[in-house]
C-alpha positions as CSV (number, residue, x, y, z in Angstrom):
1,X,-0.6,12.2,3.8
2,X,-0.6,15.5,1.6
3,X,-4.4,15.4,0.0
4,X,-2.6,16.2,-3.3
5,X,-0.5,13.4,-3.2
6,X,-2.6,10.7,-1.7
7,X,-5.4,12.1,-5.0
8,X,-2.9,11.0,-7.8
9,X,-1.7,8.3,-5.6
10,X,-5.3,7.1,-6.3
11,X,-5.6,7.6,-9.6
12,X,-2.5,6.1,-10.7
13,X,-3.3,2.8,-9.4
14,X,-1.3,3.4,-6.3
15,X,2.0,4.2,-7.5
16,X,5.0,4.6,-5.2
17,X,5.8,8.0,-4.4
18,X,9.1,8.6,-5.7
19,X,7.9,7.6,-9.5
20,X,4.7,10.2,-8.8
21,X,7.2,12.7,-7.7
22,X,9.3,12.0,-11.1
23,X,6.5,12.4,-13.5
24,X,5.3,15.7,-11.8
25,X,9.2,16.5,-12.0
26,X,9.1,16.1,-15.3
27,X,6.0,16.8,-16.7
28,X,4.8,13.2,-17.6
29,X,1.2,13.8,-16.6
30,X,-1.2,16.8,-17.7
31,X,-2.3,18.3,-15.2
32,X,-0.2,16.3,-12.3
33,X,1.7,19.6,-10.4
34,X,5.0,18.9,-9.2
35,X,5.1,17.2,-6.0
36,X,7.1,17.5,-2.4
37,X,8.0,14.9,-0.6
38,X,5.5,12.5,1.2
39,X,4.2,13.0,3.9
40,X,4.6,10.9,7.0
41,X,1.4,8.3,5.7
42,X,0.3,5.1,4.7
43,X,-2.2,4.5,2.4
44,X,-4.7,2.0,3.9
45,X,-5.1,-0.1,0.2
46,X,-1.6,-0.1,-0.2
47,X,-0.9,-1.4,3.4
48,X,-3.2,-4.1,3.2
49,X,-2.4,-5.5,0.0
50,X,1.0,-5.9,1.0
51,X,0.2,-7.9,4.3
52,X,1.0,-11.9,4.3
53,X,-0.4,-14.3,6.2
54,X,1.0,-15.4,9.5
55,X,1.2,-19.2,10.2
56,X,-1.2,-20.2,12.8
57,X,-0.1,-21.6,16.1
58,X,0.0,-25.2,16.7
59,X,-1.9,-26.3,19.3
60,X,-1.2,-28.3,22.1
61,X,-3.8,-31.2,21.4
62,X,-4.3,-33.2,18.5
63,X,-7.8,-34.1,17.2
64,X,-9.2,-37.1,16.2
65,X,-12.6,-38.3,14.7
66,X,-12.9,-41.6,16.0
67,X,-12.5,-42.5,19.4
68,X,-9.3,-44.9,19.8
């Protein structure tokens, strides 16, 4: 990822890239240049806080406390 982008990625709480792009387009943000298109990354915060949880296998025996 472009060290630029991936800065006011940060900063901006991780915002998507196209609305970054759009207030560097249009001059939203002092001091934010105008930005390219993103590079070929994925941000490691972003990535993880989008993960769900996968369901756990059943398993083949069933437990029990107390003998039967």
């Amino acid at each position: 990822m472009d060290e630029q982008i991936e800065l006011w990625h940060e900063r901006l709480g991780h915002m998507n890239f196209r609305d970054l792009r759009t207030l560097g387009k249009f001059n939203c943000v002092r001091g934010l240049p105008k930005l390219g298109k993103k590079a070929n990354g994925i941000c490691g915060p972003c990535q993880q806080g989008k993960q769900t949880k996968s369901m756990h296998k059943k398993g083949k025996y069933l437990t029990t406390k107390e003998p039967s």
